[in-house]
CHARMM-style PDB file with segment names, atoms N, HN, CA, C and O in Angstrom:
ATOM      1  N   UNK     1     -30.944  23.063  -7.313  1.00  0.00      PROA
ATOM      2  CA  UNK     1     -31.777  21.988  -6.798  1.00  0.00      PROA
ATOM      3  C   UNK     1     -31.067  21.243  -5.661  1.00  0.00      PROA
ATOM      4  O   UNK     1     -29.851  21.194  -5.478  1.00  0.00      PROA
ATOM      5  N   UNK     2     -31.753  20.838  -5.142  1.00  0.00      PROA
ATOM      6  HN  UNK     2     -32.742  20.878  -5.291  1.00  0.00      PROA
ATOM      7  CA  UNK     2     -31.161  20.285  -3.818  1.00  0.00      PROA
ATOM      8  C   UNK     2     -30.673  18.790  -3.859  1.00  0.00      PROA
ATOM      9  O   UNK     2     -31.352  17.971  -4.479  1.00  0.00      PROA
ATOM     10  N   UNK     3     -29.373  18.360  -3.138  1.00  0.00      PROA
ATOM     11  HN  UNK     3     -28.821  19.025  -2.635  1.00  0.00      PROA
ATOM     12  CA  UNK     3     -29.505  17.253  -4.043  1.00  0.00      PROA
ATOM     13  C   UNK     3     -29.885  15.852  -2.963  1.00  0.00      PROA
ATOM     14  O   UNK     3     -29.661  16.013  -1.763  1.00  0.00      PROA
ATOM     15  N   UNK     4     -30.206  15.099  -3.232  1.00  0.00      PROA
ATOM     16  HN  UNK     4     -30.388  14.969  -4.207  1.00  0.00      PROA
ATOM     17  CA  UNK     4     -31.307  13.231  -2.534  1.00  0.00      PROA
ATOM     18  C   UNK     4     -29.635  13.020  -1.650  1.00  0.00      PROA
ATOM     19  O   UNK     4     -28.464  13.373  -1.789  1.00  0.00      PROA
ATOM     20  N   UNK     5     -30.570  12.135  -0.626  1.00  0.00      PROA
ATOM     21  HN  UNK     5     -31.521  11.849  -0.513  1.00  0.00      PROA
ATOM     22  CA  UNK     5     -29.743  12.101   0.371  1.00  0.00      PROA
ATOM     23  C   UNK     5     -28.937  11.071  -0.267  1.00  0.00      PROA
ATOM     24  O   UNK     5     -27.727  11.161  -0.474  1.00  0.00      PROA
ATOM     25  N   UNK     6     -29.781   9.960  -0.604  1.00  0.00      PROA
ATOM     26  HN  UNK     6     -30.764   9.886  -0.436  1.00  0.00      PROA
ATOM     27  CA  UNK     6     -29.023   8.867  -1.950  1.00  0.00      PROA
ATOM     28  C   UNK     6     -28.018   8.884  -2.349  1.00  0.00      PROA
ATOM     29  O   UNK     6     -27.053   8.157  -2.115  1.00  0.00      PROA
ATOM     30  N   UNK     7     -28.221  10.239  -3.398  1.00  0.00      PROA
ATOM     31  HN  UNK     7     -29.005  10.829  -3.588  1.00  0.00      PROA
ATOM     32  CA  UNK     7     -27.080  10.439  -3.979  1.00  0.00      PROA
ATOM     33  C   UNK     7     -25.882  10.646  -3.409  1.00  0.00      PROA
ATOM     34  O   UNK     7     -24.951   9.848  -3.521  1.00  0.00      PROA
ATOM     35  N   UNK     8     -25.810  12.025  -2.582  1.00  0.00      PROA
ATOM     36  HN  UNK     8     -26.566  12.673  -2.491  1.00  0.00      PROA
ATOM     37  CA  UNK     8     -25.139  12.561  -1.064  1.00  0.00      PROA
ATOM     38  C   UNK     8     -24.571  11.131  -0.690  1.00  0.00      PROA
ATOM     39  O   UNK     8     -23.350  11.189  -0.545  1.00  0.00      PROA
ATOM     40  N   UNK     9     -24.877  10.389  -0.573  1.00  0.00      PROA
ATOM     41  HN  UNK     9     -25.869  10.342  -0.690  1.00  0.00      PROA
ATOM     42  CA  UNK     9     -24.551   9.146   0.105  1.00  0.00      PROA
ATOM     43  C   UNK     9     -23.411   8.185  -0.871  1.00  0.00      PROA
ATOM     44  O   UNK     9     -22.418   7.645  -0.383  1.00  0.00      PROA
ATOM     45  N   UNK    10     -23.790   8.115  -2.305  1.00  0.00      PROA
ATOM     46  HN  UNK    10     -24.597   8.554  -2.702  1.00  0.00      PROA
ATOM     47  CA  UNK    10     -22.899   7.447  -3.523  1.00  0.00      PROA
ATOM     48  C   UNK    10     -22.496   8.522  -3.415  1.00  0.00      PROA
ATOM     49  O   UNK    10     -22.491   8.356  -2.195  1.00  0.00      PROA
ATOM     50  N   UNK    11     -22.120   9.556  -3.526  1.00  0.00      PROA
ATOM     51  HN  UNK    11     -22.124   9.691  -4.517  1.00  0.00      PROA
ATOM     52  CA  UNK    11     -20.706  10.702  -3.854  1.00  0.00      PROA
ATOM     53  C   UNK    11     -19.909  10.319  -2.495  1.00  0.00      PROA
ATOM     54  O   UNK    11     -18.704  10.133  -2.668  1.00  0.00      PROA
ATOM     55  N   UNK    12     -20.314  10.195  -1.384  1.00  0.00      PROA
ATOM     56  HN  UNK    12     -21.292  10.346  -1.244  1.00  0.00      PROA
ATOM     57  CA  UNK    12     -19.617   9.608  -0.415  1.00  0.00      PROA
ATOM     58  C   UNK    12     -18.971   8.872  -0.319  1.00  0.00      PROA
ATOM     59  O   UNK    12     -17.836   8.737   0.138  1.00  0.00      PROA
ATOM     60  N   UNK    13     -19.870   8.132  -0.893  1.00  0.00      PROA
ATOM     61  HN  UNK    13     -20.791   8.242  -1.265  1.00  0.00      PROA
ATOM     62  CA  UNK    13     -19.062   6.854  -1.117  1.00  0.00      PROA
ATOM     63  C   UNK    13     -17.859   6.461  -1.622  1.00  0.00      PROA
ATOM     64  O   UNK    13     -16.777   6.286  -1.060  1.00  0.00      PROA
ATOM     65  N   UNK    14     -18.224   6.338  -2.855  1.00  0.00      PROA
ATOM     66  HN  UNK    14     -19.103   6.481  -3.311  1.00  0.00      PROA
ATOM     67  CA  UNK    14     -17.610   6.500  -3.792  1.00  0.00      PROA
ATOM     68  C   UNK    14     -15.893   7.211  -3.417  1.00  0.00      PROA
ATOM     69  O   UNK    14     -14.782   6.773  -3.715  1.00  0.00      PROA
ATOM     70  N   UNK    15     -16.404   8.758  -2.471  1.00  0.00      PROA
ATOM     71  HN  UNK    15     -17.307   9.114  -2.229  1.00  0.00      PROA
ATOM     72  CA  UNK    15     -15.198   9.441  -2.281  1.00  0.00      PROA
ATOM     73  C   UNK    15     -13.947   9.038  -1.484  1.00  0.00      PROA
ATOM     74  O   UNK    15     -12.794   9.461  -1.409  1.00  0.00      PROA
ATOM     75  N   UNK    16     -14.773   7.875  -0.824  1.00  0.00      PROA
ATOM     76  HN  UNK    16     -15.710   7.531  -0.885  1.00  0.00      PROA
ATOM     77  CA  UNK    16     -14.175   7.010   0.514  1.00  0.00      PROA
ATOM     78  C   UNK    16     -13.823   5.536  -0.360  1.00  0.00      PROA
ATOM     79  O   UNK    16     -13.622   4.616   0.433  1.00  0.00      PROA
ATOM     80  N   UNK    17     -13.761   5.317  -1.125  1.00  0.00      PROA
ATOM     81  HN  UNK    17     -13.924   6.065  -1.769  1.00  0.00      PROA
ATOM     82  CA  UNK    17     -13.340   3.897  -1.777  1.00  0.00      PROA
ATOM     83  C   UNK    17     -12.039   4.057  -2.684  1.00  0.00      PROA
ATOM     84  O   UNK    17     -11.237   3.174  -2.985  1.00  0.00      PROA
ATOM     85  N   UNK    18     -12.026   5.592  -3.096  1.00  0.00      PROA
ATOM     86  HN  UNK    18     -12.678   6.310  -2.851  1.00  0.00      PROA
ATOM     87  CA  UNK    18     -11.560   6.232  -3.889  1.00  0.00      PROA
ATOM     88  C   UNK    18     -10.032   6.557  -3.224  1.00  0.00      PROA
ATOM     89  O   UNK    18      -9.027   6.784  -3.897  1.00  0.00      PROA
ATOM     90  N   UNK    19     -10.104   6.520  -1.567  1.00  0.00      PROA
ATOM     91  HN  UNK    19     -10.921   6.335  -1.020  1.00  0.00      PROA
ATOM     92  CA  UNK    19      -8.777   7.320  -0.976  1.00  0.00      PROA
ATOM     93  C   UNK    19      -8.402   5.771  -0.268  1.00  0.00      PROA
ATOM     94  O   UNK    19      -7.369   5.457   0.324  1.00  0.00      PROA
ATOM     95  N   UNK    20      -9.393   5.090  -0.499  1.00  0.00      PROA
ATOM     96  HN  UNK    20     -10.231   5.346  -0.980  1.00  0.00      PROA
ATOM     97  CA  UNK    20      -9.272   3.838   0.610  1.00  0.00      PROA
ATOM     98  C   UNK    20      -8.150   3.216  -0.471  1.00  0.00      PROA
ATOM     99  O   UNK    20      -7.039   2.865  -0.074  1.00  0.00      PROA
ATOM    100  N   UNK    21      -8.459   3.139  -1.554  1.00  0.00      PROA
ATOM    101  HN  UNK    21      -9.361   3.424  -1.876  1.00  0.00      PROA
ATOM    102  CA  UNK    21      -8.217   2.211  -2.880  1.00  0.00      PROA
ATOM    103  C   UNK    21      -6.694   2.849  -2.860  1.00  0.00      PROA
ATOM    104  O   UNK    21      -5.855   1.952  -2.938  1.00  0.00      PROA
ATOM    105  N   UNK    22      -6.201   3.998  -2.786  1.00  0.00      PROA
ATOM    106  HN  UNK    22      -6.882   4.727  -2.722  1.00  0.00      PROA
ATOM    107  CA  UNK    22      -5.352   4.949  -3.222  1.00  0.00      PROA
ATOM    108  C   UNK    22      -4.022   4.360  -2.034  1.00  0.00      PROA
ATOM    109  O   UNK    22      -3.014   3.669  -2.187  1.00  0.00      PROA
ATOM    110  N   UNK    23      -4.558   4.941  -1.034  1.00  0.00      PROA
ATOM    111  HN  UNK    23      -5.377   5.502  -0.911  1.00  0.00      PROA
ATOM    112  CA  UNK    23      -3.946   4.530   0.351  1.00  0.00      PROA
ATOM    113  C   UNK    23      -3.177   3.214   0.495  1.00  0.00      PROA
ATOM    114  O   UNK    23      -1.952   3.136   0.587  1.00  0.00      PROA
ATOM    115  N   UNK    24      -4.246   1.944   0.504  1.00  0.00      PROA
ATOM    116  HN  UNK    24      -5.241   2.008   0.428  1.00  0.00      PROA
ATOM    117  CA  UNK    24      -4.023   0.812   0.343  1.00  0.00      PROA
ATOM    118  C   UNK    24      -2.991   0.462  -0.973  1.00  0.00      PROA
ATOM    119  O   UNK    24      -2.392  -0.587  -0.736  1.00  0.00      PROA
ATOM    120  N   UNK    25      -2.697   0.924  -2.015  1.00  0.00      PROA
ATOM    121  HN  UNK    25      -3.184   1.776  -2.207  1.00  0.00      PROA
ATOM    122  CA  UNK    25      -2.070   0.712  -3.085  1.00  0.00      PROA
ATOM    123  C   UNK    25      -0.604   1.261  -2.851  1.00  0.00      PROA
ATOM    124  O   UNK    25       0.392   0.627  -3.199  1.00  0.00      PROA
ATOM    125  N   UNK    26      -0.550   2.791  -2.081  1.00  0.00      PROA
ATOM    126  HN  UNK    26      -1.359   3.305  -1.797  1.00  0.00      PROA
ATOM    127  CA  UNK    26       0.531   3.508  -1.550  1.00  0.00      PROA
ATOM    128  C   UNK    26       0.978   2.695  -1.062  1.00  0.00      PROA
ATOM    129  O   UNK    26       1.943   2.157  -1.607  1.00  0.00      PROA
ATOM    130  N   UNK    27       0.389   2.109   0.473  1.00  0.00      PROA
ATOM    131  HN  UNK    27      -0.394   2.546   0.915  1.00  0.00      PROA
ATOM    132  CA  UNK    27       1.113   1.272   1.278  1.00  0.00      PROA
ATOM    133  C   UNK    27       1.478   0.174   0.755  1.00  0.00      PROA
ATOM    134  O   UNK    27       2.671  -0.109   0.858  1.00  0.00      PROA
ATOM    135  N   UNK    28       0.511  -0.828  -0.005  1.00  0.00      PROA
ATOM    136  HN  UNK    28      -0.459  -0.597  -0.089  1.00  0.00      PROA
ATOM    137  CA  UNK    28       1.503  -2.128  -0.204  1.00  0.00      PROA
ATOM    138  C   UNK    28       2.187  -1.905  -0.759  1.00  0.00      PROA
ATOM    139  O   UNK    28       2.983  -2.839  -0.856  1.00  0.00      PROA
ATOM    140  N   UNK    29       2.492  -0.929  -1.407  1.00  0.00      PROA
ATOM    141  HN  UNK    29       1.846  -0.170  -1.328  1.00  0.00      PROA
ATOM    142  CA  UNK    29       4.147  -0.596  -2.819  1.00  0.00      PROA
ATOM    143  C   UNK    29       5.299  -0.569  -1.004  1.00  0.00      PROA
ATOM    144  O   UNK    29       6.277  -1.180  -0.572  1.00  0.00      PROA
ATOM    145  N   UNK    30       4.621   0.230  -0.646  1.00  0.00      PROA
ATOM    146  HN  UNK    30       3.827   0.727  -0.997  1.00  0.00      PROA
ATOM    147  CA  UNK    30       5.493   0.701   0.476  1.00  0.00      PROA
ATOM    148  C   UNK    30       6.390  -0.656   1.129  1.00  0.00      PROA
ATOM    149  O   UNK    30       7.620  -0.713   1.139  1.00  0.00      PROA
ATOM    150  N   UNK    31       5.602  -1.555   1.584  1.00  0.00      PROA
ATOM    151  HN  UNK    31       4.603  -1.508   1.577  1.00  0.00      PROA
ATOM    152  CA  UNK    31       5.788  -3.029   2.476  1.00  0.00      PROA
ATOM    153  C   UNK    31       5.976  -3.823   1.384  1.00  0.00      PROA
ATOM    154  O   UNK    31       6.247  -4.960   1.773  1.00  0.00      PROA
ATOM    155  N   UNK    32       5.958  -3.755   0.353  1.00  0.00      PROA
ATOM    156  HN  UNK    32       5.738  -2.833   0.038  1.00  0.00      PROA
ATOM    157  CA  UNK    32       6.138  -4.741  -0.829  1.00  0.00      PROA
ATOM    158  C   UNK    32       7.978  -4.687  -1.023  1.00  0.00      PROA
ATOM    159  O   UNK    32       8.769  -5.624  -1.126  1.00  0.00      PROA
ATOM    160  N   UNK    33       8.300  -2.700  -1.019  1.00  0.00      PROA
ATOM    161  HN  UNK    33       7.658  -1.939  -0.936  1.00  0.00      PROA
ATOM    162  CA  UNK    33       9.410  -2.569  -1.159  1.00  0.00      PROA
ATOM    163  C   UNK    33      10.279  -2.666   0.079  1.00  0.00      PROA
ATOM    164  O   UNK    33      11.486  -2.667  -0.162  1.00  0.00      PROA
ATOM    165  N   UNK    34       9.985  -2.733   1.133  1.00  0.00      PROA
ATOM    166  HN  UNK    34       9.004  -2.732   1.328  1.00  0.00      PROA
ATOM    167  CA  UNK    34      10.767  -3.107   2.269  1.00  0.00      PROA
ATOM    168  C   UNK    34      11.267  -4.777   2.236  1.00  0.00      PROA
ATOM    169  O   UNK    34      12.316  -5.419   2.301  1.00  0.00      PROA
ATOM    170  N   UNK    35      10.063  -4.975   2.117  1.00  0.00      PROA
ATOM    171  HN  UNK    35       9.212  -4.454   2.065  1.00  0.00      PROA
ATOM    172  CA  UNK    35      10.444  -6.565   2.220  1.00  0.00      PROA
ATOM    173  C   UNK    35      11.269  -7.619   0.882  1.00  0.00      PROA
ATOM    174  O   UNK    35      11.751  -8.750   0.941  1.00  0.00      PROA
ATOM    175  N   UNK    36      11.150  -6.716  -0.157  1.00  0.00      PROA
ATOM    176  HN  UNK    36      10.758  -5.797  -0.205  1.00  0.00      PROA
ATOM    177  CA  UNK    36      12.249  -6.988  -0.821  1.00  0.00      PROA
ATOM    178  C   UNK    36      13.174  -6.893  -0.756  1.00  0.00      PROA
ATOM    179  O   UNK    36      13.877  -7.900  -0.846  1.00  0.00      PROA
ATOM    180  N   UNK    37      13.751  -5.609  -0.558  1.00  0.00      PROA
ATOM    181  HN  UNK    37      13.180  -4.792  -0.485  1.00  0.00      PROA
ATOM    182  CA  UNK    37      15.126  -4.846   0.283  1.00  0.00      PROA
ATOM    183  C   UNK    37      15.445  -5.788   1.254  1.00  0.00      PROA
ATOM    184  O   UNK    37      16.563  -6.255   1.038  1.00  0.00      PROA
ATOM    185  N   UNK    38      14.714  -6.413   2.585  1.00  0.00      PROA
ATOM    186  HN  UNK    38      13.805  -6.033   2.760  1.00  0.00      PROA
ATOM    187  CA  UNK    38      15.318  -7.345   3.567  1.00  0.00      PROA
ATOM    188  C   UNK    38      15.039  -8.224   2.908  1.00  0.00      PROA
ATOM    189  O   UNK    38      14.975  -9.064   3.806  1.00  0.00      PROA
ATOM    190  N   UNK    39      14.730  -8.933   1.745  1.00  0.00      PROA
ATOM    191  HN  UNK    39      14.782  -8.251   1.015  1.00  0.00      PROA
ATOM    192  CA  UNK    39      14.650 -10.339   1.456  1.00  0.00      PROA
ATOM    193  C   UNK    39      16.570 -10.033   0.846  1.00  0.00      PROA
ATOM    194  O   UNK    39      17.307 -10.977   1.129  1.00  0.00      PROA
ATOM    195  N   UNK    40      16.991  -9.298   0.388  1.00  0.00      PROA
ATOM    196  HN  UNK    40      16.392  -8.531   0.159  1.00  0.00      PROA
ATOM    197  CA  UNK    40      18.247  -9.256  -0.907  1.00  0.00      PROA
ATOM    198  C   UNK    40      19.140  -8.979   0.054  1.00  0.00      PROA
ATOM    199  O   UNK    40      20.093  -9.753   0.143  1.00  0.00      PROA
ATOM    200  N   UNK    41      19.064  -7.900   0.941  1.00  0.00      PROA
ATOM    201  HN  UNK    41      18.289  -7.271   0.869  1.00  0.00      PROA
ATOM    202  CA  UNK    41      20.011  -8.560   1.965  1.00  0.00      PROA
ATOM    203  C   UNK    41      20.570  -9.143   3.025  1.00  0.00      PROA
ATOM    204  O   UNK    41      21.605  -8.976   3.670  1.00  0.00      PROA
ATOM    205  N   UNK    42      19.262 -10.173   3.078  1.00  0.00      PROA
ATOM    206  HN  UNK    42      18.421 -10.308   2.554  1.00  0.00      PROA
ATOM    207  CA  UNK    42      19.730 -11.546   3.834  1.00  0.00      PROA
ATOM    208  C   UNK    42      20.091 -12.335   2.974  1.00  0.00      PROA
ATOM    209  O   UNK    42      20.903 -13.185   3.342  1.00  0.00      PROA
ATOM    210  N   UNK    43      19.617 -12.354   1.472  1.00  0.00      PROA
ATOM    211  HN  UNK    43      18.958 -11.664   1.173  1.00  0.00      PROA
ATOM    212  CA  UNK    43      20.527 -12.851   0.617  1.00  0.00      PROA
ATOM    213  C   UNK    43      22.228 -13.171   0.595  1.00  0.00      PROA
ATOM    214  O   UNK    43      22.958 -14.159   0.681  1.00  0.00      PROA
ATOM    215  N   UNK    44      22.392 -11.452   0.399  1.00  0.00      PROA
ATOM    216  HN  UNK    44      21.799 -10.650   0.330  1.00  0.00      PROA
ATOM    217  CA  UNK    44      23.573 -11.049   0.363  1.00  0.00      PROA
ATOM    218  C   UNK    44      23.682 -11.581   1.460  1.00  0.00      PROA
ATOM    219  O   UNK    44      23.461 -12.776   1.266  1.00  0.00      PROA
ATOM    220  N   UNK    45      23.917 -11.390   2.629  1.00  0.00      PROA
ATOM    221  HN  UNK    45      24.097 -10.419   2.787  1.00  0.00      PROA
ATOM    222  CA  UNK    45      24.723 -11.841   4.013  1.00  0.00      PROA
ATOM    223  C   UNK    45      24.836 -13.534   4.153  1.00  0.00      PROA
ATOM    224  O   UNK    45      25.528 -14.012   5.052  1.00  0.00      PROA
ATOM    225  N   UNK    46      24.007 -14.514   3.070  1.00  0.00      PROA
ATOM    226  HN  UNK    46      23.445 -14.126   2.340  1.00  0.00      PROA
ATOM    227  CA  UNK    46      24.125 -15.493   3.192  1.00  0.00      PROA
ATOM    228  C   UNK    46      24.841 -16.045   1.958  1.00  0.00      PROA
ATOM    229  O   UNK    46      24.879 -17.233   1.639  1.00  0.00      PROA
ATOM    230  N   UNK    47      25.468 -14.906   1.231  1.00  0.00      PROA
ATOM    231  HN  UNK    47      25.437 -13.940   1.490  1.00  0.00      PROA
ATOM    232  CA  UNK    47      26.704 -15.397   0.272  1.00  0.00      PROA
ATOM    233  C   UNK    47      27.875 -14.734   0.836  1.00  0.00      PROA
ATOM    234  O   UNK    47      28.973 -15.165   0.483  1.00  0.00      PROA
ATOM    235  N   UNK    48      27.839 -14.055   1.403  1.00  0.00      PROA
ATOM    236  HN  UNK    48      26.947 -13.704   1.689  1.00  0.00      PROA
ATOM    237  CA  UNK    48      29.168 -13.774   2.394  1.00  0.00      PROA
ATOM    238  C   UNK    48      29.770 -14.665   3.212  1.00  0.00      PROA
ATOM    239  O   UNK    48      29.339 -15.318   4.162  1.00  0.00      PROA
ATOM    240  N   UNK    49      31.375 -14.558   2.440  1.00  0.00      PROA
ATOM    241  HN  UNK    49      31.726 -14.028   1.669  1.00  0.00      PROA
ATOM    242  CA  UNK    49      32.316 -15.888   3.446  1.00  0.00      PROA
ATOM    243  C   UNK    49      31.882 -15.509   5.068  1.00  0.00      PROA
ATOM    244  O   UNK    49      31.429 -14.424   5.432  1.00  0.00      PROA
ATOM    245  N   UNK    50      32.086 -16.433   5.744  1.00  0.00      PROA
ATOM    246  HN  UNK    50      32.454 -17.315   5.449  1.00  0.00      PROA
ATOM    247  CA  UNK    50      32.045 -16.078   7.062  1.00  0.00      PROA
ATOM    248  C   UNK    50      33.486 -15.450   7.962  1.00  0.00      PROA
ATOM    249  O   UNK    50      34.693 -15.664   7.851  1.00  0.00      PROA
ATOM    250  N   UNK    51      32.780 -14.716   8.738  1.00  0.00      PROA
ATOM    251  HN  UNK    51      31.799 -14.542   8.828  1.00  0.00      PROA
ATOM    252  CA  UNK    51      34.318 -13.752   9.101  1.00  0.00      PROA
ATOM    253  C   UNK    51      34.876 -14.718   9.933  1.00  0.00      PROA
ATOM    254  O   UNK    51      33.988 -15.521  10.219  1.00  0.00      PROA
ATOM    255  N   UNK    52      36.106 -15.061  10.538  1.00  0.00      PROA
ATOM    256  HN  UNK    52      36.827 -14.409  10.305  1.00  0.00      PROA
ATOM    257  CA  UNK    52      36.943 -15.673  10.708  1.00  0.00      PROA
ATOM    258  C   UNK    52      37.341 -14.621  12.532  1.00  0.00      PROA
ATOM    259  OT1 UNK    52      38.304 -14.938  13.230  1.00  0.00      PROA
TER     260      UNK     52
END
């Protein structure tokens, strides 16, 4: 049977919210973990004696 453009349209959808959702979750882990990493060591460099 052939299938409604409708539907065709929610499987689309759906398929595109699905990689959007995925993507978006990849990346903020991604920039979440960078910016922790430079938050700890500017930390660190601001408990370091100063060099002389």
């Amino acid at each position: 049977p052939a299938i409604s453009t409708e539907r065709l349209e929610d499987i689309i959808t759906e398929a595109v919210k699905d990689v959007v959702e995925r993507v978006t979750r990849e990346t903020m882990s991604e920039v979440a973990e960078k910016v922790v990493k430079e938050a700890i060591e500017g930390l660190k460099q601001s408990l370091e004696p100063p060099s002389a």
